[in-house]
C-alpha positions, 0 to 999 in steps of 0.5 A: 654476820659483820657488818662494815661501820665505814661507806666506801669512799670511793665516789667522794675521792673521784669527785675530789680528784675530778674537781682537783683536775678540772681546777689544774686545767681551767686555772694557767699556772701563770695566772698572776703574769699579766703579760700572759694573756692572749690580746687579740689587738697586738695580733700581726700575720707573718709569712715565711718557710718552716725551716724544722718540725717539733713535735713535742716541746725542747726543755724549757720550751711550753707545751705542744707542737711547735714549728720554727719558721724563716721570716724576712726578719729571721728565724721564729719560733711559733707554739701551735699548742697541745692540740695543733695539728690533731683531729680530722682534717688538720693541716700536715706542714713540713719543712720547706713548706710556705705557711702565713701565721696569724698570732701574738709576739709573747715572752714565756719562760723567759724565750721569745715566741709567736703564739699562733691562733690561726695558719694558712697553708696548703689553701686552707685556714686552720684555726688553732685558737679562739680570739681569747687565745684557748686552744681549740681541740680537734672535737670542737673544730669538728663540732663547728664544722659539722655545724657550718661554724668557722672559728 
């Protein structure tokens, strides 16, 4: 009978991988602009009507759902991120519809965009960051609301 000289490296390569994730997720690829943080004291709530829906981001726009909106000062382009209208309970809104956003003016990827935190619409408030600016996931706004925690 042979017996194997080498251990199977399996459970090292999954703790390799899982800790190479964790780091790609946890650090923002662009952490060394200083203009990406989120600053909760240069927040502005604007009101307006969402004029179109996307889904999934057009080339060169960041991640996640974005709507764009008709405000007094002209059309805008808002970024609801990754998580921005999933989970249980999420706000539907569609074009035509009045909305009130609460966020930050940010330049990325050299385009202009108001990065929501919150949205008011259809008589509810829909929290989709937290005052840092990380997006909060349809798990974690479940978990708070199971709790009687508003974000």
């Amino acid at each position: 009978m042979r017996h194997s000289r080498f251990i199977s490296s399996t459970p090292l390569t999954a703790g390799l991988l899982t800790g190479l994730l964790f780091a790609i997720l946890v650090v923002p690829l662009n952490a060394d602009d200083s203009d990406s943080c989120y600053d909760v004291s240069k927040e502005v709530t604007l009101s307006g009507t969402v004029s179109s829906v996307l889904y999934k981001p057009a080339t060169g726009m960041i991640w996640g759902s974005h709507r764009m909106v008709e405000t007094v000062s002209g059309r805008l382009a808002t970024s609801l991120g990754r998580f921005g209208w999933e989970g249980k309970g999420a706000l539907s809104v569609t074009p035509g519809q009045q909305i009130e956003l609460t966020g930050v003016m940010k330049t990325l990827r050299d385009k202009e965009v108001f990065v929501v935190r919150r949205v008011r619409a259809n008589g509810k408030t829909f929290t989709l960051r937290n005052e840092p600016g990380i997006e909060v996931s349809p798990v974690a706004r479940e978990r708070a609301a199971k709790k009687g925690v508003t974000l």
